[in-house]
ZAKOL-170495 format. One record per atom (N, C-alpha, C): residue in one letter; x, y, z. Coordinates in steps of 0.1 Angstrom, whole numbers, plus 2048, in hexadecimal, padded with zeros to 3 digits. Each point is the difference from the previous one (the first is absolute). Layout:
<pts>
AXYZ
...
</pts>
This chain:
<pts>
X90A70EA62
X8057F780A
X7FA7F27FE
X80C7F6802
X7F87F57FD
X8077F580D
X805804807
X8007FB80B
X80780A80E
X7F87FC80B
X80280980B
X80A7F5808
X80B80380C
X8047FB808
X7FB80880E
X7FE7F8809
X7F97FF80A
X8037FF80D
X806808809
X8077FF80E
X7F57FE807
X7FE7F980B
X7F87FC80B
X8097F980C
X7F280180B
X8067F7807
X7FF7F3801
X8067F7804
X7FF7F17FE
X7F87FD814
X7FB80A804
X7F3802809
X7F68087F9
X7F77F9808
X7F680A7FB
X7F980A806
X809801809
X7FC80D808
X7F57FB80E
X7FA80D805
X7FB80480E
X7F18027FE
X7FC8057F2
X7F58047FA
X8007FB7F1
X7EE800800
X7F97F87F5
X8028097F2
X80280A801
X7FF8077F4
X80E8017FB
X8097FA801
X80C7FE7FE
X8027F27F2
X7F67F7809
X8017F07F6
X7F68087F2
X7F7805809
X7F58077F4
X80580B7F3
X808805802
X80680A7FA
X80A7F37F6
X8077F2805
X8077FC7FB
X7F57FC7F4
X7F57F9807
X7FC7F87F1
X7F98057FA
X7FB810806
X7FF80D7F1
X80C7FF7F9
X80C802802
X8088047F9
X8057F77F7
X7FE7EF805
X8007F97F5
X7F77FF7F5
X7F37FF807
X7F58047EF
X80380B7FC
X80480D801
X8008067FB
X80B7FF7F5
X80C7FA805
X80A7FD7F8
X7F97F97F1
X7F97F3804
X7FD7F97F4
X7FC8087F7
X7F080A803
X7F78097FE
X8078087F5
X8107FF808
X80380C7F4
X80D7FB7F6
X7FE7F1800
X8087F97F6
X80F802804
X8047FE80F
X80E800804
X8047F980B
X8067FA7FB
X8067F3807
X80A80480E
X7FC7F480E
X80680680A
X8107FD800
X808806804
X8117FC802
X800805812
X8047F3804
X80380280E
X8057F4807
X7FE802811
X8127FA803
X7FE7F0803
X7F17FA7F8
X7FE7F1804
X7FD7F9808
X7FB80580D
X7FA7FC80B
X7F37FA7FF
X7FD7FA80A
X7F07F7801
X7FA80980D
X808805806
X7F980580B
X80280E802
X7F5808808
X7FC80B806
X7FB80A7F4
X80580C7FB
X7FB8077F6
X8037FB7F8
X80D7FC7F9
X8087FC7F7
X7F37F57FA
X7FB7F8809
X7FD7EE7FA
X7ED8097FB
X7FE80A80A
X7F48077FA
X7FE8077F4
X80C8077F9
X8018047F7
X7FE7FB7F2
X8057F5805
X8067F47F5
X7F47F4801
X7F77FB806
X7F77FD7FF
X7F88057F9
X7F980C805
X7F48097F6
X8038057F1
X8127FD801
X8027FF7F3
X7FD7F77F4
X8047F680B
X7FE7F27F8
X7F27FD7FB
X7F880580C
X7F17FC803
X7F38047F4
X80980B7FB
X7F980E7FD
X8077FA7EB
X8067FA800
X8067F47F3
X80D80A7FC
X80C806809
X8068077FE
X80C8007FF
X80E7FD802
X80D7FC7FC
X80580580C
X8097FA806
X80380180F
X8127FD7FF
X8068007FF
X80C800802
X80D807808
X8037EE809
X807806809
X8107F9803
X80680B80A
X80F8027FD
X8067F980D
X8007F7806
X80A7FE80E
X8097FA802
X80780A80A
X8107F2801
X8017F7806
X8027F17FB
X8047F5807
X7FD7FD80E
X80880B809
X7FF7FF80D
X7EE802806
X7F98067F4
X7F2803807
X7FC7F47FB
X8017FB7F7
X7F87F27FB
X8017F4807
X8117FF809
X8017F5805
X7F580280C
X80180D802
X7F27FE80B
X7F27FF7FE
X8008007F5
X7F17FB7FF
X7F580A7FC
X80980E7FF
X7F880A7FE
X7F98047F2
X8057F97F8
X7FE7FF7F1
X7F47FC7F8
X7FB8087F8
X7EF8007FF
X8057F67EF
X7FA7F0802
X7FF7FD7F4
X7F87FC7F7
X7F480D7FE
X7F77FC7F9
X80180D7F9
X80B8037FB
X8018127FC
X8057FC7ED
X7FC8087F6
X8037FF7F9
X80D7FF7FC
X80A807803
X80D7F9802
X80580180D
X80B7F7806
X80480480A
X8147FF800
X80780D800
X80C800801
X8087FA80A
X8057F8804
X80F7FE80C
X80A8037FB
X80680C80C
X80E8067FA
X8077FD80B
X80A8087FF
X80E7F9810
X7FF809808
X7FE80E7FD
X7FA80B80B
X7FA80B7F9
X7FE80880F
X7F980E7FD
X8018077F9
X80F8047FD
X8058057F5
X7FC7FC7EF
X8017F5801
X7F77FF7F3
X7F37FB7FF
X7FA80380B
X7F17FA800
X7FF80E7FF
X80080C802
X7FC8107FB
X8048077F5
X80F7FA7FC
X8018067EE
X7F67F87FE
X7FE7F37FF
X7F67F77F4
X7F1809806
X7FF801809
X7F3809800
X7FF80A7FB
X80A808801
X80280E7FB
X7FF8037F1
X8077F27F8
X8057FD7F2
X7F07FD7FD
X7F77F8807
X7F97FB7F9
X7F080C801
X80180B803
X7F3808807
X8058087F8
X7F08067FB
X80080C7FA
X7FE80B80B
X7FC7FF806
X7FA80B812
X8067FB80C
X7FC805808
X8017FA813
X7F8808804
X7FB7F780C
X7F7800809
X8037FC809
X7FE80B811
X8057F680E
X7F1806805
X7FD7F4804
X7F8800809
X8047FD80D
X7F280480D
X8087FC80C
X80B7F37FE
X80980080F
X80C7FB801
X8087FF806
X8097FB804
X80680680A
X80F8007F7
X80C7FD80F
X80C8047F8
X8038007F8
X8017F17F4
X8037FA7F5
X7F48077F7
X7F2804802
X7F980B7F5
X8088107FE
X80780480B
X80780D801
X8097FE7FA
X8077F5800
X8108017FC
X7FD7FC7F1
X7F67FC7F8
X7FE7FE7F0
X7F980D7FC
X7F680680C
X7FB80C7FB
X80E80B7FC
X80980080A
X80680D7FE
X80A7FF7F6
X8087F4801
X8087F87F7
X7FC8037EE
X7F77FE7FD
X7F67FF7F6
X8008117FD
X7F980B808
X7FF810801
X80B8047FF
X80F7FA807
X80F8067FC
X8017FC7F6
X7FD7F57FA
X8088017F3
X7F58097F4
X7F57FF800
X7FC8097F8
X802813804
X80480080C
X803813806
X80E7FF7F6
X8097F27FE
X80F8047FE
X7FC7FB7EC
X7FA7FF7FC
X7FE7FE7F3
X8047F47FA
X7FE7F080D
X8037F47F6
X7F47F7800
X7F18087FC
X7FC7FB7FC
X7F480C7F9
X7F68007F9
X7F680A7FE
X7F47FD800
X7FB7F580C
X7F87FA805
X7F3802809
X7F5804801
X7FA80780A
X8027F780A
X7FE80880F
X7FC7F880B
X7F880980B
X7F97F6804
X7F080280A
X8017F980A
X7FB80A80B
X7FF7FB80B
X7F07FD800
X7FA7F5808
X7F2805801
X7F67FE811
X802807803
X7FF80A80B
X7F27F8809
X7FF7F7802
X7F67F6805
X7FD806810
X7F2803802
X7FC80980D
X80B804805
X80A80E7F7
X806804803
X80F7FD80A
X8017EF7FB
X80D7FF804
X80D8057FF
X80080A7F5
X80E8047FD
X80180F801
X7F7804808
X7FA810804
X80E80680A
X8087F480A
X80C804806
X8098037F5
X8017F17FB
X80D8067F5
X80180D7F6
X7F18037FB
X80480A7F4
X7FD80D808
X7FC80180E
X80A80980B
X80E8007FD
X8027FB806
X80F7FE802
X8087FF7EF
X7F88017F7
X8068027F3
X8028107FF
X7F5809804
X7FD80F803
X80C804808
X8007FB80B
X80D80280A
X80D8057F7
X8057F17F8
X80B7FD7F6
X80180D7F9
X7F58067FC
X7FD80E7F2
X802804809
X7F980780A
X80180A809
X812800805
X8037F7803
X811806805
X80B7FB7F2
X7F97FE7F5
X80E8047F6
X8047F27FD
X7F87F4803
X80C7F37FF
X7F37FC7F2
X7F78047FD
X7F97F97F7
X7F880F7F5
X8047FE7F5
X7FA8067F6
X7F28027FE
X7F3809803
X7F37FC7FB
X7FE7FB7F5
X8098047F3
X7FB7FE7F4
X8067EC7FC
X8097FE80E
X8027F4802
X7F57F4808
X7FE809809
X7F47F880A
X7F58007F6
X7F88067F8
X7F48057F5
X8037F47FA
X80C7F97FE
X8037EE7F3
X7F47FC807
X8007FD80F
X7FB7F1805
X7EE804800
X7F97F97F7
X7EF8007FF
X7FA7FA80D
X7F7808803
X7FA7FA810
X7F27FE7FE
X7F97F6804
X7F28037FC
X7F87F680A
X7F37FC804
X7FC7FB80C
X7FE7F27FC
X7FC8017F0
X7F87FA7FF
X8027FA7F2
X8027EF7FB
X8097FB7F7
X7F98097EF
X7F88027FE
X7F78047F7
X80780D7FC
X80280B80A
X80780C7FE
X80D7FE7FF
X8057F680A
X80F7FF7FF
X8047FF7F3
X7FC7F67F4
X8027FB7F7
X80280A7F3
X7F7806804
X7F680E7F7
X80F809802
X8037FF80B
X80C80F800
X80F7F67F8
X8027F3807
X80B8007F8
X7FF7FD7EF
X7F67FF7FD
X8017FD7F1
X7FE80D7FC
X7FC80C809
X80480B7F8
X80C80C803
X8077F5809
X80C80B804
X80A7FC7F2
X80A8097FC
X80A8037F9
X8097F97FD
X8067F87F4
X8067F8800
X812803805
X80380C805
X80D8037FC
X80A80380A
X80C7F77F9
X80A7FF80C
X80B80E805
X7FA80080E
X80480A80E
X8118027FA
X80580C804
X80B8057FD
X805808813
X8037F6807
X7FB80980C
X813805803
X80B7FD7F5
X80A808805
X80080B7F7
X7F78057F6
X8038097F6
X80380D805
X7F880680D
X80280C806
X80E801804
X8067F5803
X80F806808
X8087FD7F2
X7FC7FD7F6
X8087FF7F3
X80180F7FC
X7F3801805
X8008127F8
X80580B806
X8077FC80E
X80380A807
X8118027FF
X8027F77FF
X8127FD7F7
X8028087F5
</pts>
């Protein structure tokens, strides 16, 4: 892996171990010679991430659409920085440019890149790991409610087992560089029942 893409929130949350977890996970990034891809923000987790990258002598590169730049939300001291016309292509060019993913806390727009990102590797268009990382147990509801999904039939275990969870950026990293490079076949069962 030689570069990670990075969901956060552009808050930084309620609690301290949140910002702290971000700018572990940026040294660690450098630490392990992989450059950040994410959505270009200067503020909340996003602008934390990408600072301790920077900080740490690291490659930071970020992706936002127009509409977030005219507001001023645009971090420009980042090794490169992308303006695109929207969201839709501010996430392929993230997608295109990351060897991994990573959501850290977040709120709606970290959910909707987290899952977005996990369907397409469940449906096989990409063979990319992705990590969640689980910061004082913020995502302890959702991968409930991922159990739920297995338990009544709408979600595969050997589907839910893709997404790497870990607390803590050191482990996180450690599991996606050693999960499996290979791309998900998730209609082959109903191929074989024909």
């Amino acid at each position: 892996m030689k570069s990670v893409c990075v969901y956060c929130g552009s808050s930084p949350g309620n609690r301290p171990e949140y910002a702290d977890a971000a700018r572990a996970l940026g040294k660690a990034l450098v630490e392990n010679g992989m450059s950040l891809v994410y959505g270009g923000g200067k503020v909340g987790l996003m602008g934390i991430v990408a600072d301790a990258v920077l900080e740490h002598g690291g490659s930071a590169i970020g992706i936002i659409p127009d509409a977030l730049m005219q507001k001023e939300v645009g971090h420009r001291g980042l090794t490169e920085l992308h303006v695109v016309r929207n969201m839709h292509e501010r996430k392929q060019m993230m997608a295109d440019r990351a060897d991994a993913f990573i959501a850290m806390p977040g709120g709606v727009g970290t959910f909707e890149e987290l899952f977005e990102t996990f369907t397409w590797l469940q449906l096989g268009y990409h063979a990319k790991p992705v990590g969640l990382l689980n910061v004082a147990g913020f995502y302890d509801g959702m991968l409930g409610f991922m159990s739920h999904a297995v338990q009544e039939g709408f979600l595969k275990q050997v589907h839910a087992d893709l997404l790497r969870v870990a607390d803590t950026p050191a482990a996180l990293l450690a599991k996606l560089a050693d999960a499996p490079r290979v791309r998900v076949d998730k209609w082959q069962e109903h191929r074989d029942e024909t």
